[in-house]
DSSP file (Angstrom, degrees, kcal/mol; ACC not computed):
  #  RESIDUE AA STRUCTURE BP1 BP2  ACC     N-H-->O    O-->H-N    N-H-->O    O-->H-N    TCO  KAPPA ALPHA  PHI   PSI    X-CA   Y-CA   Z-CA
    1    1 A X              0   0    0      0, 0.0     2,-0.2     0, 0.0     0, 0.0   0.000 360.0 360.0 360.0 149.6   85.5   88.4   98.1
    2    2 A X        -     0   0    0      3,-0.0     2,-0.9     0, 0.0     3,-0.1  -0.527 360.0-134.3-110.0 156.8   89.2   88.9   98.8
    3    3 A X    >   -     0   0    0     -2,-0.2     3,-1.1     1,-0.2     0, 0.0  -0.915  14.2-142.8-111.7 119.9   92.0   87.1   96.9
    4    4 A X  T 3  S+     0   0    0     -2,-0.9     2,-0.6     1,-0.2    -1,-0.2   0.983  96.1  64.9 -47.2 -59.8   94.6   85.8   99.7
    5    5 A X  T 3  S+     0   0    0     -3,-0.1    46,-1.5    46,-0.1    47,-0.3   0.178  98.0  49.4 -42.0   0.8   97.3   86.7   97.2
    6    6 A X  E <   -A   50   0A   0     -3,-1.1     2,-0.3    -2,-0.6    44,-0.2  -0.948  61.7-174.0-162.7 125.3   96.9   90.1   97.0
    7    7 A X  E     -A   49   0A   0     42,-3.2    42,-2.5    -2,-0.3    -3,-0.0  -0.968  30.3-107.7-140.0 162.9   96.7   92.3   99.8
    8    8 A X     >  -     0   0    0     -2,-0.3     4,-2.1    40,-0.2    40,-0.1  -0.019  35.5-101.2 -92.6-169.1   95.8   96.4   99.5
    9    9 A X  H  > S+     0   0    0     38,-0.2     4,-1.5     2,-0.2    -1,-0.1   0.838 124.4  48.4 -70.3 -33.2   98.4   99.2  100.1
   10   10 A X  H >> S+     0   0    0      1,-0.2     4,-3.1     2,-0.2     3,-1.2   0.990 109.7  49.2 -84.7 -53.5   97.2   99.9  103.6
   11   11 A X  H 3> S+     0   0    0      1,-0.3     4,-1.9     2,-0.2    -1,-0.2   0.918 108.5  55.7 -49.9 -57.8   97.3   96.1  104.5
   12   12 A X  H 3X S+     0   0    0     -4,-2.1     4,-1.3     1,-0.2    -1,-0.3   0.703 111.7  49.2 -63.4 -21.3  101.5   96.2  102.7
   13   13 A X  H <X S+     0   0    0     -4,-1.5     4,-2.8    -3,-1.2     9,-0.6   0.791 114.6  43.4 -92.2 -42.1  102.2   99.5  105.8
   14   14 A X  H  X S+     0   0    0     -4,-3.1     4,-1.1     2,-0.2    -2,-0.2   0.978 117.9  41.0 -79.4 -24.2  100.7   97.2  108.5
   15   15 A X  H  < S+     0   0    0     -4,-1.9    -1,-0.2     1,-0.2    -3,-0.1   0.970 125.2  43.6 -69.9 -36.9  102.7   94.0  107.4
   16   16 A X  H  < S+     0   0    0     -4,-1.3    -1,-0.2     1,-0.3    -2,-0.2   0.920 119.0  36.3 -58.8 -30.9  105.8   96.4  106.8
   17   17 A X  H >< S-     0   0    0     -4,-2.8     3,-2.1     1,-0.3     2,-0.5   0.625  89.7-162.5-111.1   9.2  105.8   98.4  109.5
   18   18 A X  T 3< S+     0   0    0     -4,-1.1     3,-0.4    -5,-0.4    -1,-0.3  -0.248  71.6   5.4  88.2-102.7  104.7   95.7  111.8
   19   19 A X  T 3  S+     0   0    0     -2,-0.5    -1,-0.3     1,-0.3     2,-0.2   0.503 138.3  42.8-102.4  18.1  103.2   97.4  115.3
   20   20 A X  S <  S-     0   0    0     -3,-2.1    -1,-0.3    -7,-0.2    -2,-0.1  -0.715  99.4-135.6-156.9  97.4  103.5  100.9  114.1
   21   21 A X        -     0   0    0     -3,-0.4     2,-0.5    -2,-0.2    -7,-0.2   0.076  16.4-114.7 -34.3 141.3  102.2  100.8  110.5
   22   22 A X        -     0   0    0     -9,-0.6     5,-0.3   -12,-0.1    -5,-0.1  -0.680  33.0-111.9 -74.0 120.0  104.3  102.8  107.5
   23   23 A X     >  -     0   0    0     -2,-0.5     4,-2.6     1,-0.1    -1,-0.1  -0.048  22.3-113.4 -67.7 175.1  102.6  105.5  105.9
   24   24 A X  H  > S+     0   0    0      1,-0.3     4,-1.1     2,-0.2    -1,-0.1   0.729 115.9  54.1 -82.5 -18.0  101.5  105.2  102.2
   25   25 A X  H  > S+     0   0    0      2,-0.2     4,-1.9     3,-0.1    -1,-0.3   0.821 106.1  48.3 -47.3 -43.4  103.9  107.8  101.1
   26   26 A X  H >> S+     0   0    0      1,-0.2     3,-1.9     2,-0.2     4,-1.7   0.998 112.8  50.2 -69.7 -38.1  106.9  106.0  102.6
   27   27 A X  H 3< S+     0   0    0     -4,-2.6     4,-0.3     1,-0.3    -1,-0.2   0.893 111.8  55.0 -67.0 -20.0  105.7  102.4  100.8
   28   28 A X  H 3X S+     0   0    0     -4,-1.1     4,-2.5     2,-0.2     3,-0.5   0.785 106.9  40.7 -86.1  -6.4  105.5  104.5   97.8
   29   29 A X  H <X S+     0   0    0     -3,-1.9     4,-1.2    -4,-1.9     5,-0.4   0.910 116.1  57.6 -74.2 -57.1  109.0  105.9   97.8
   30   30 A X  H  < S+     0   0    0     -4,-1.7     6,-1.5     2,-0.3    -1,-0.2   0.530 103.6  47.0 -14.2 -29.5  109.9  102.4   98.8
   31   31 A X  H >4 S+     0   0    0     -3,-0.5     3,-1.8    -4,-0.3    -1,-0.2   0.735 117.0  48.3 -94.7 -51.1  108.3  101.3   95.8
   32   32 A X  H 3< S+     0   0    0     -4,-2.5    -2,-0.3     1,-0.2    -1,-0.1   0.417 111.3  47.0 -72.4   6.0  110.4  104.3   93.9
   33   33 A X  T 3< S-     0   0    0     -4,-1.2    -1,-0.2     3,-0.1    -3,-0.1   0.336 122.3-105.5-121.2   1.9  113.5  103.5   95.3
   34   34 A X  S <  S+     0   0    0     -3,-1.8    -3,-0.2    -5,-0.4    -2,-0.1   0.110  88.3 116.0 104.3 -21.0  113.2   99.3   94.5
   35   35 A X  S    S+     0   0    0     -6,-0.2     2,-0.3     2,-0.0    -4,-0.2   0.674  70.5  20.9 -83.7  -1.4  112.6   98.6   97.9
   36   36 A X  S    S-     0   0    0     -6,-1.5    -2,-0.2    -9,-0.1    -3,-0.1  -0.936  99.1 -82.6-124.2 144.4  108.6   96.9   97.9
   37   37 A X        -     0   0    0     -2,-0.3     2,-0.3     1,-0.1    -3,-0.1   0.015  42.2-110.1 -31.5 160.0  107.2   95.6   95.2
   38   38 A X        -     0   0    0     -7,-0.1     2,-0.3    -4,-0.0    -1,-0.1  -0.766  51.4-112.3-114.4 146.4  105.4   98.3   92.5
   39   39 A X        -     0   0    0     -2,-0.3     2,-0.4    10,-0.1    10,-0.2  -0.604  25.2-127.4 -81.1 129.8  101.2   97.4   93.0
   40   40 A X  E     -B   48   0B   0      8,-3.1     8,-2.6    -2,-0.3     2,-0.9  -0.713   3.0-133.8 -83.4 141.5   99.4   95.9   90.5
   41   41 A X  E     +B   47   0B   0     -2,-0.4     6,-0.3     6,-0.2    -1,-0.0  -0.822  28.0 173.9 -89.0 100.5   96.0   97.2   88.9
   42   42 A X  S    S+     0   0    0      4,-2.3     2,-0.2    -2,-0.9    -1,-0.1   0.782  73.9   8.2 -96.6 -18.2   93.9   93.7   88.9
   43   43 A X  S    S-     0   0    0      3,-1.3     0, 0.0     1,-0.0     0, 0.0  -0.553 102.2 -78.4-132.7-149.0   90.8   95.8   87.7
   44   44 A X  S    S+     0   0    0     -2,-0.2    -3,-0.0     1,-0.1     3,-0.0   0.912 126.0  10.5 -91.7 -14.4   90.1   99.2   86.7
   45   45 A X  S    S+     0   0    0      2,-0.0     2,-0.4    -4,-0.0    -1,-0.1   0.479  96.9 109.0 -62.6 -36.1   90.1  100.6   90.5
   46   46 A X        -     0   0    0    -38,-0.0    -4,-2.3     2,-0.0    -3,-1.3  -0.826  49.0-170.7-168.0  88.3   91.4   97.9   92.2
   47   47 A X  E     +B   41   0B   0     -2,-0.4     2,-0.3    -6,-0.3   -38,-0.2  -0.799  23.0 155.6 -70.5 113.1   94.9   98.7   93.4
   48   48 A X  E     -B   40   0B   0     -8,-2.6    -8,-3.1    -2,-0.3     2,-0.5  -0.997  32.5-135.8-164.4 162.4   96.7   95.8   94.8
   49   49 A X  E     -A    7   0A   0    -42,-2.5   -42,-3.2    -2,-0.3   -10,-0.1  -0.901  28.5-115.3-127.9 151.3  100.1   93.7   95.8
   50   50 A X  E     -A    6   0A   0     -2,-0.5     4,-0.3   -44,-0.2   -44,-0.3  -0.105  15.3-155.4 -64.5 174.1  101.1   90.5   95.6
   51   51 A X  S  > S+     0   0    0    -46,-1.5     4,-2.4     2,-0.1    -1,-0.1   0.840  94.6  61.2-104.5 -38.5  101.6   89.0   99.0
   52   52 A X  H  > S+     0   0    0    -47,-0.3     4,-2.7     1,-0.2     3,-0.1   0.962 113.5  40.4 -45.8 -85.6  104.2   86.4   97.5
   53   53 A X  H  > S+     0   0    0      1,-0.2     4,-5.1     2,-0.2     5,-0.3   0.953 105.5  57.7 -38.8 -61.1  106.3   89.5   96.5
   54   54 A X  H  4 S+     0   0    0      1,-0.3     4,-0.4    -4,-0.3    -1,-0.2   0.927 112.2  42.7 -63.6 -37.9  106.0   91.5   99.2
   55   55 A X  H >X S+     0   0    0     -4,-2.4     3,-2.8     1,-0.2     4,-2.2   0.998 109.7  55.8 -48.4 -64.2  107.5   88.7  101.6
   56   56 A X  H 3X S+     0   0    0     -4,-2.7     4,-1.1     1,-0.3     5,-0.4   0.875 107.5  45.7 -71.0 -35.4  109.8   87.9   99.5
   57   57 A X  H 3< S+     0   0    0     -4,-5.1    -1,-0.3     1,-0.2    -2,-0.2   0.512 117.0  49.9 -82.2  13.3  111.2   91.9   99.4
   58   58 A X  H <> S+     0   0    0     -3,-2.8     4,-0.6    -4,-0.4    -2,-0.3   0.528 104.4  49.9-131.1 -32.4  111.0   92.0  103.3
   59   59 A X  H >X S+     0   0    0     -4,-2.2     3,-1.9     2,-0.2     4,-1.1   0.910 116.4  55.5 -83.9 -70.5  112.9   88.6  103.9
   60   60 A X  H 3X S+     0   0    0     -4,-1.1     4,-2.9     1,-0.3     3,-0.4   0.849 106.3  48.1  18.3 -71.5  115.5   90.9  101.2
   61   61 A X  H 3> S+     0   0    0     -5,-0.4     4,-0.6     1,-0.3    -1,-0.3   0.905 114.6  38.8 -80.7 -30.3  115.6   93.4  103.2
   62   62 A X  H << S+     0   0    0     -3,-1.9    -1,-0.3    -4,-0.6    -2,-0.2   0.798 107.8  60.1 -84.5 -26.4  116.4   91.8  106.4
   63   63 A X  H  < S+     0   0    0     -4,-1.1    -2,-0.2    -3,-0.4    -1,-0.2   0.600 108.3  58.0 -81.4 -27.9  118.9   89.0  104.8
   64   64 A X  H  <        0   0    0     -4,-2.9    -2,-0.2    -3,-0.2    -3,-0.1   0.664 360.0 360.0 -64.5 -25.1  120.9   92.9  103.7
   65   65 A X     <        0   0    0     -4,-0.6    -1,-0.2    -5,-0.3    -2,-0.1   0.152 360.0 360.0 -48.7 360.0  121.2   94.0  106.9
């Protein structure tokens, strides 16, 4: 079962990059340079990001513009 709150890396490139997804290298520089949220480890595999956040750095980033 999937946690609404939490969405995977590949799911954080389609919200970002909207109709032409971001690769997982750019969210991760993104992530290195401040600009996404850094992914949480909710198990020992299980790579994931908050959804909460990840809005919240994307309304950011458009409210800088």
């Amino acid at each position: 079962m999937q946690d609404p709150d939490y969405v995977t890396v590949a799911d954080a490139c389609a919200i970002i990059g909207g109709s032409k997804p971001i690769s997982i290298a750019t969210f991760y520089r993104g992530v290195k340079d401040g600009r996404y949220p850094k992914p949480e480890h909710v198990s020992a595999n299980l790579v994931r990001i908050r959804r909460a956040k990840l809005i919240e750095a994307l309304n950011a980033k458009k409210g800088g513009k």
